[in-house]
C-alpha positions in Angstrom: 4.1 -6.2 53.5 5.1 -4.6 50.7 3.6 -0.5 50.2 1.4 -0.3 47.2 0.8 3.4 45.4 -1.5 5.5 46.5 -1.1 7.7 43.6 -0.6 8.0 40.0 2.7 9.0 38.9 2.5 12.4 36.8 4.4 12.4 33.8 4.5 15.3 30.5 3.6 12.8 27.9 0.2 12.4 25.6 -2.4 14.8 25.8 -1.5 17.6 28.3 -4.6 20.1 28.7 -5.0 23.2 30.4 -7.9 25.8 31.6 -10.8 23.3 30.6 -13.8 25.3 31.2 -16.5 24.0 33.3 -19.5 26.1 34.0 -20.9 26.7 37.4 -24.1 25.4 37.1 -24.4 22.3 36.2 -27.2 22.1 34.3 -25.2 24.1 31.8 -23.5 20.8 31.0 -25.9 19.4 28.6 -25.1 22.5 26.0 -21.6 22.0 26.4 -19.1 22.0 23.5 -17.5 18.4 22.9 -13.8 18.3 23.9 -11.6 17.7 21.1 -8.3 16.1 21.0 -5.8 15.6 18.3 -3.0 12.9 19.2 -0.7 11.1 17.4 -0.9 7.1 17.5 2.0 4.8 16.0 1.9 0.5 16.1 4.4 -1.7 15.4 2.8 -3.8 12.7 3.6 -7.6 11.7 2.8 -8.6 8.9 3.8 -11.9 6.5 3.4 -11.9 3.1 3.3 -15.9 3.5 3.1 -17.4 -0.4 3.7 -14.2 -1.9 7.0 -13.6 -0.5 8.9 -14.4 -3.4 7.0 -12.0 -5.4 8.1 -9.0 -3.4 11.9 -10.7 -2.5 12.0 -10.2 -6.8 11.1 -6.8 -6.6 13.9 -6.1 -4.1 15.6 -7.4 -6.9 14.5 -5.6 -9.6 12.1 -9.1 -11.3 9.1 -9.6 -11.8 8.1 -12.8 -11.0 5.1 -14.4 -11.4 3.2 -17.8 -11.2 2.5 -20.8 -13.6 -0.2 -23.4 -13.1 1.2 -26.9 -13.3 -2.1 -28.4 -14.8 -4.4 -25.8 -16.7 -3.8 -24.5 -19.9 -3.6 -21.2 -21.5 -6.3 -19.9 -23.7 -4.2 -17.7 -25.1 -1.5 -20.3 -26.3 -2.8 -23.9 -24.9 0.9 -24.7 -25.7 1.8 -23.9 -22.4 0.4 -23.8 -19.1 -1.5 -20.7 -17.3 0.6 -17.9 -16.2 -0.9 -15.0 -13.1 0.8 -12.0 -13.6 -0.4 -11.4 -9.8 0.9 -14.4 -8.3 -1.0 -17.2 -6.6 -0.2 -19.8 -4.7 -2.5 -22.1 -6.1 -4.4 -22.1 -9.5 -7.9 -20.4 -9.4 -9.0 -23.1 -11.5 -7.9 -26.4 -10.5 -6.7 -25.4 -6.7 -3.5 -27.1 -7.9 0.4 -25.4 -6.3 2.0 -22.9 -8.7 5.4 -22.2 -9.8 7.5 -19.4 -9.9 8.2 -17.9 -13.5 9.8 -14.6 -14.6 8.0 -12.1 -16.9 10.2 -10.1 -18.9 10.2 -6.4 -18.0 8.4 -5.1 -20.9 4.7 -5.5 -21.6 1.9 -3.2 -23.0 -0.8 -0.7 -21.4 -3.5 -2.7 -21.6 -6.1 -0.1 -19.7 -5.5 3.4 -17.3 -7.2 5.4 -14.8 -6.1 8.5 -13.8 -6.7 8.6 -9.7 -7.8 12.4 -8.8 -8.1 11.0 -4.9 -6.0 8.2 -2.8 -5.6 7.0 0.3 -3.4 9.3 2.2 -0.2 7.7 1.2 -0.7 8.8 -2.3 -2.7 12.3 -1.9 0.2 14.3 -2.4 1.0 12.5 -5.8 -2.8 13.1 -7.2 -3.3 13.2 -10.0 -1.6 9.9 -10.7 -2.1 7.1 -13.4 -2.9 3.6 -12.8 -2.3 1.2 -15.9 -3.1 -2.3 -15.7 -0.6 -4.2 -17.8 -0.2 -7.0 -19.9 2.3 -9.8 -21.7 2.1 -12.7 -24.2 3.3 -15.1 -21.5 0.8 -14.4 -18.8 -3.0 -14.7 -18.9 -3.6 -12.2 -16.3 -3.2 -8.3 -16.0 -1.0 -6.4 -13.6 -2.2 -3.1 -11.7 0.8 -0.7 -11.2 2.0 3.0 -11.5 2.7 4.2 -15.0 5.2 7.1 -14.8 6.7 9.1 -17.5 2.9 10.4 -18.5 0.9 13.6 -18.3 -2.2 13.0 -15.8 -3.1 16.3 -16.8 -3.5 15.1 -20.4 -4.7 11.5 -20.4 -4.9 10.1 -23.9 -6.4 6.6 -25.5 -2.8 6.3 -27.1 -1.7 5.1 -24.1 -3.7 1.6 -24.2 -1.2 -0.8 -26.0 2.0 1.3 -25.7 4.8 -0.7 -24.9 6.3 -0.4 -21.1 9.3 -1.2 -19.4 9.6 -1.8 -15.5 11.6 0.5 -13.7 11.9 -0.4 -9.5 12.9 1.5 -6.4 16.7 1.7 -5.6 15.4 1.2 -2.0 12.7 -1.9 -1.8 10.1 -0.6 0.8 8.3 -4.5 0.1 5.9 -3.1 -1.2 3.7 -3.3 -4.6 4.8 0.1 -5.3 8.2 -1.2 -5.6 7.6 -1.5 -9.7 6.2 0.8 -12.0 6.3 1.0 -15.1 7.1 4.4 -17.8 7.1 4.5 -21.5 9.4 1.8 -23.3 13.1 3.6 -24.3 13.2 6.1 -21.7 16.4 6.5 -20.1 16.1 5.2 -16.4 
């Protein structure tokens, strides 16, 4: 038969406390201070971008890509056929499977907000701009970072200036991989 523990085995990892006061008396108990601990906590995370995963392979390689509808039209040009600057897999309209398409690096400001607060990823940036932007060739808007701006000194010129894309030397797969900063700068 084999011997099973009898005891746990003590190791110097986690939360390692010391001198824990405990009164006496128990009734003392109830007007006890909570105990407090601060840990760290770490997960490995999956996660599949599924149908979007050629969107964020074409950041990775500096394009933008976007998607086409195969069956609805454009309002904005009913010459050709409905472009999502935020890709879908399937038209919003008919339910029909897009296509891929490039958009061409520059567009326009079409609206800003400058973010005072973010989630803790982006507090240490605050104040930061978000611009939604926009192109002849798609009929939707897209919400990225526009650098190259004052936060400090947000100004209405900005809606309709022309932008370029600029993307991160090292793809993190993420939307943040693009932003976009005033057309002509120098990368």
């Amino acid at each position: 038969m084999a011997m099973l523990p009898d005891k746990l085995e003590e190791t110097i990892s986690g939360t390692t406390v010391f001198n824990v006061s405990m009164p006496k008396d128990l009734s003392a108990l109830a007007d006890m201070t909570p105990l407090v601990i601060k840990f760290p906590y770490s997960i490995n995370y999956l996660h599949s971008y599924a149908q979007d995963s050629p969107f964020f392979a074409g950041l990775a390689n500096g394009r933008l890509l976007a998607t086409r509808s195969s069956d609805r039209k454009s309002p904005k040009d009913p010459s050709r056929n409905y472009v999502y600057a935020t890709p879908r897999g399937h038209c919003m309209y008919t339910g029909s499977k897009t296509d891929w398409v490039e958009l061409p690096k520059r567009g326009r400001v079409h609206t800003f907000t400058v973010c005072y607060f973010g989630s803790e990823a982006f507090l240490p940036e605050c104040p930061f701009v978000l611009a939604l932007i926009e192109w002849e060739q798609a009929d939707t808007l897209l919400l990225t970072r526009l650098m190259g701006v004052d936060p400090q000194k947000p100004s209405l010129d900005w809606v309709g200036m022309d932008v370029e894309a600029r993307f991160r030397r090292n793809s993190q797969l993420n939307p943040t991989d693009v932003y976009f900063v005033p057309a002509g700068r120098r990368p």
